[in-house]
C-alpha positions as CSV (number, residue, x, y, z in Angstrom):
1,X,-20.0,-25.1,-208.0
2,X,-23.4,-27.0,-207.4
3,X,-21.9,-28.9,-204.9
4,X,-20.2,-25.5,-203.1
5,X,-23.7,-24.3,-203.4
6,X,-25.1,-26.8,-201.6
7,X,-22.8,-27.1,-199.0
8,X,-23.4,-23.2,-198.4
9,X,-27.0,-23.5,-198.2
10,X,-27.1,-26.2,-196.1
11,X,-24.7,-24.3,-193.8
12,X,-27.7,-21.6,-193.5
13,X,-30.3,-23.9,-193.1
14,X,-28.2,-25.7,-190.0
15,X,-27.3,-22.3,-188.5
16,X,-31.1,-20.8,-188.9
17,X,-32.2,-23.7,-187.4
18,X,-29.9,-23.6,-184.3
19,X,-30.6,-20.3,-183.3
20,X,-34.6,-20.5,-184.0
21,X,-36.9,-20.4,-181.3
22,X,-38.5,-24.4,-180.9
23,X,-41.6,-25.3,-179.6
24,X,-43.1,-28.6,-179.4
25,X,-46.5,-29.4,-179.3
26,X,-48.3,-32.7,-177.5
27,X,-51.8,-33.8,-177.7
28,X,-52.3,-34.5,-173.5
29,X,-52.2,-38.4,-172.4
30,X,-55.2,-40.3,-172.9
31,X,-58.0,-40.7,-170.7
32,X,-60.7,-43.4,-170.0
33,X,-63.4,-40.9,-171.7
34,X,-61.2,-40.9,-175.1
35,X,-63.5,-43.7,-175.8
36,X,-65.2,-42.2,-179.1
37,X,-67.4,-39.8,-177.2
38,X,-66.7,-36.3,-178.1
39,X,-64.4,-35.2,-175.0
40,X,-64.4,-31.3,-174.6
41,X,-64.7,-29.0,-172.1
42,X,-67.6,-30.1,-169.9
43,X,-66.2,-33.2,-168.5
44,X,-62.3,-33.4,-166.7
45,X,-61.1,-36.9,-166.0
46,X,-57.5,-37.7,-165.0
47,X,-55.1,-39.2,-167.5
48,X,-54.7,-43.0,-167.1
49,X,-51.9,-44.5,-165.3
50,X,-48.7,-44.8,-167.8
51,X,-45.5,-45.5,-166.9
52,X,-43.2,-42.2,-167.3
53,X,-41.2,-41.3,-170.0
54,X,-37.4,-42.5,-169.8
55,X,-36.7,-39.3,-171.7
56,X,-38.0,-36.4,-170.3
57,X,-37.4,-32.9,-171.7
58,X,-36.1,-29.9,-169.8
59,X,-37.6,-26.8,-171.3
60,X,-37.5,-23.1,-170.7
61,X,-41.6,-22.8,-170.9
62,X,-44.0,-24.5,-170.7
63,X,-47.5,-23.9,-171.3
64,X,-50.9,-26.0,-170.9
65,X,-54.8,-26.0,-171.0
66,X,-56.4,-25.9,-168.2
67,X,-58.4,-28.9,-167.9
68,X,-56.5,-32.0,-165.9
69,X,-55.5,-34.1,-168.5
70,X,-53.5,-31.4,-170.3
71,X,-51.7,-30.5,-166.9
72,X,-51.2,-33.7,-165.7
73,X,-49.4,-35.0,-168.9
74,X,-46.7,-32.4,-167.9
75,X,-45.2,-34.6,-165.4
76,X,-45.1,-37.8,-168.3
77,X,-43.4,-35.5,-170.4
78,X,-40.9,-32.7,-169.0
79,X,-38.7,-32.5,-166.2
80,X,-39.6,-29.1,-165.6
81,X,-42.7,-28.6,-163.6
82,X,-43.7,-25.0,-163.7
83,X,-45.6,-24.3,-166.5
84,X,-48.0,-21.3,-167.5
85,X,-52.2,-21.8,-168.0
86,X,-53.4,-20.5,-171.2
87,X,-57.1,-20.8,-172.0
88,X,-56.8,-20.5,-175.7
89,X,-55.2,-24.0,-175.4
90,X,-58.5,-25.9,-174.6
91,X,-60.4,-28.3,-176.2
92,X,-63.0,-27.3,-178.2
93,X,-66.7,-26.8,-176.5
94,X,-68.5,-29.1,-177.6
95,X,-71.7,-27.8,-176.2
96,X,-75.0,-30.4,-175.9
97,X,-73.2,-33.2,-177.6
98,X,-70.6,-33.7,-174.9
99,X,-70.4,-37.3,-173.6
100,X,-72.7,-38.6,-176.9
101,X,-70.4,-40.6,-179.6
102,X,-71.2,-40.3,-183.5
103,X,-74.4,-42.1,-183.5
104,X,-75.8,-40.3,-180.9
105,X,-75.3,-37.0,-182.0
106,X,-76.7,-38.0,-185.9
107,X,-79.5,-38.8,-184.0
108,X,-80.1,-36.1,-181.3
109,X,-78.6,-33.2,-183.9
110,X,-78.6,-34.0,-187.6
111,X,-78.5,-30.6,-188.5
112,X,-74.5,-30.8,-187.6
113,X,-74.2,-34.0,-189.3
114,X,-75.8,-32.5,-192.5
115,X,-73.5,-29.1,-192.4
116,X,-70.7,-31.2,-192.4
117,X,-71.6,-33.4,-195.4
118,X,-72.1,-30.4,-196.9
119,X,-68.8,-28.8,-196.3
120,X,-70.3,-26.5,-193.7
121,X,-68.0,-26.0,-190.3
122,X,-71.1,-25.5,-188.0
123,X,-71.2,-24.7,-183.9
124,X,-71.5,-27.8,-181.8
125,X,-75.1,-26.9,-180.4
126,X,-74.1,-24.3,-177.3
127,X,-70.7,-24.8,-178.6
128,X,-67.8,-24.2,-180.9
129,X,-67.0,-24.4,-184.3
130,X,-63.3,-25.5,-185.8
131,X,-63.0,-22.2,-187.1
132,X,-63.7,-20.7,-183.2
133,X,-60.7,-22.9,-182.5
134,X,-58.6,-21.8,-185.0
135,X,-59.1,-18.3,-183.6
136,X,-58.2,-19.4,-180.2
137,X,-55.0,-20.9,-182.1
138,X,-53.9,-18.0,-183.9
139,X,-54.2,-15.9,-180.9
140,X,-51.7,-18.3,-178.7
141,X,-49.4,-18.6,-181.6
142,X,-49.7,-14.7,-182.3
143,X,-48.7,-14.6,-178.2
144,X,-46.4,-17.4,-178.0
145,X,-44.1,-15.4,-180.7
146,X,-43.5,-12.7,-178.9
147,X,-41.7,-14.4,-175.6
148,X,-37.9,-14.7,-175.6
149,X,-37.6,-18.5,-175.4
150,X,-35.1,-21.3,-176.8
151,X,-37.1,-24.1,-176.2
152,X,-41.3,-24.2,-175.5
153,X,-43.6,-26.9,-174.8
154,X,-47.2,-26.7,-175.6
155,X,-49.1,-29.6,-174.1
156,X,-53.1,-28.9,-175.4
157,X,-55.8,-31.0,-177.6
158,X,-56.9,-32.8,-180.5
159,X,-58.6,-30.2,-182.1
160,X,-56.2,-27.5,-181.6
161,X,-53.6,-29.5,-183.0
162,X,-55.6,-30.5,-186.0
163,X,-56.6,-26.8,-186.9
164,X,-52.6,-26.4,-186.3
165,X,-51.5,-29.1,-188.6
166,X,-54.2,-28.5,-191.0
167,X,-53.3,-24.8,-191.5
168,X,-49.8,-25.5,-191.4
169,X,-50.3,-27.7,-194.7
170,X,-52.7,-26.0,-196.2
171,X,-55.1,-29.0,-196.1
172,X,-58.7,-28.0,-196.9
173,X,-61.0,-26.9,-193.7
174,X,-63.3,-29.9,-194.0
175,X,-60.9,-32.7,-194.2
176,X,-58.9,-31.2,-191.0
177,X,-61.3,-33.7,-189.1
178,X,-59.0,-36.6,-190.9
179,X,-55.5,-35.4,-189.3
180,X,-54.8,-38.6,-186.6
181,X,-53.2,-36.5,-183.4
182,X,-52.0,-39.5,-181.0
183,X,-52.0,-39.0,-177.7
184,X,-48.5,-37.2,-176.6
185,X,-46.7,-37.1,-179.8
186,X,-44.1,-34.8,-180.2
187,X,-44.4,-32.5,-183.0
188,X,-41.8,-29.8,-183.3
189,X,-42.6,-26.4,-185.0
190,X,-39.4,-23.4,-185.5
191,X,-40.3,-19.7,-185.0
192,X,-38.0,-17.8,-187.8
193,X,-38.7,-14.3,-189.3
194,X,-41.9,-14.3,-187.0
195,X,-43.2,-16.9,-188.9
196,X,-44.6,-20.3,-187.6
197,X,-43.0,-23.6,-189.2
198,X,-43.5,-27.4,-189.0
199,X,-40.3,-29.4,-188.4
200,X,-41.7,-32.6,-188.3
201,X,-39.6,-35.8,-190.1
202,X,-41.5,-37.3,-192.9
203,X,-41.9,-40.8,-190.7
204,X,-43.9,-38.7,-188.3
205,X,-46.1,-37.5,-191.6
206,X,-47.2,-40.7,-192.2
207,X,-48.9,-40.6,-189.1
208,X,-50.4,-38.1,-189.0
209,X,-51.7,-38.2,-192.5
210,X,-52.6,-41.5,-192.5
211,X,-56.4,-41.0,-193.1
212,X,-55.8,-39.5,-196.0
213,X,-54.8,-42.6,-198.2
């Protein structure tokens, strides 16, 4: 009977899974500016030369920030290249301390640095806060949901994909800044009952996560 069970329920699980809507999300390729500086909005370098992808995904959509190293990651990473500008997909603005790297901005701003030890999610001087991101997020997802689509890619940046992961695991706001997002990794999410859900293996966890130990 357990086993007849199982059987059964892994039978739903497969056949939910089929028919779900899929949409993977990639942080864009990296850049010469991904350097330890913060890397936002105000600058727009090209990606670096990579070789292509041997395995390159056709999708049905595709949709991207519009800053250059978002769009041109497209062509390492789909065979499809139409794709659909979103603004809700860019980095976040990181205001006055664009261009400086940690040091620099304890130095030229320590009011952020001190929020943060504090557990405070403050605005990047002229800026955005993780939380302003995570409203950008919800309102692509919210979006994204409503299209008829089998299979979507989503090619966007670090910190949208960390307020992504981190409220897709429940992990506490102020140690969202620990999630490692590597540059174009493939992490799959499923769209069932109008809900939002990581599918992403366990190996792939470990990555991701790997701050955390």
């Amino acid at each position: 009977w357990i086993l007849s069970f199982v059987k059964d329920f892994q039978k739903i699980i497969n056949n939910n899974y089929k028919n779900s809507k899929k949409i993977i999300f990639y942080r864009h390729a990296q850049t010469k500016l991904n350097n330890g500086t913060f890397l936002g909005q105000g600058f727009d370098p090209n990606v670096l030369k990579s070789k292509m992808n041997k395995k390159r995904d056709e999708f049905d959509i595709i949709f991207s920030s519009p800053l250059k190293r978002s769009m041109q990651s497209i062509e390492l990473i789909a065979k499809n290249k139409e794709y659909l500008i979103d603004k809700n997909l860019l980095e976040i603005n990181y205001g006055k301390a664009e261009g400086l790297n940690i040091d620099q901005l304890k130095k030229k701003f320590p009011r952020i640095v001190n929020m943060w030890q504090n557990e405070k999610d403050p605005s990047f001087p002229s800026g955005e806060s993780n939380q302003d991101i995570n409203v950008r997020k919800n309102k692509f997802i919210n979006k994204i949901k409503k299209i008829d689509f089998r299979n979507a890619c989503v090619v966007t940046h670090n910190i949208f994909i960390k307020c992504l992961i981190g409220e897709s695991f429940g992990i506490d706001k102020k140690d969202w800044f620990k999630i490692n997002i590597p540059h174009l990794f493939p992490l799959e999410f499923i769209v069932l009952n109008d809900k939002l859900y990581p599918n992403i293996p366990r190996s792939d966890l470990k990555i991701l996560f790997s701050n955390f130990i």
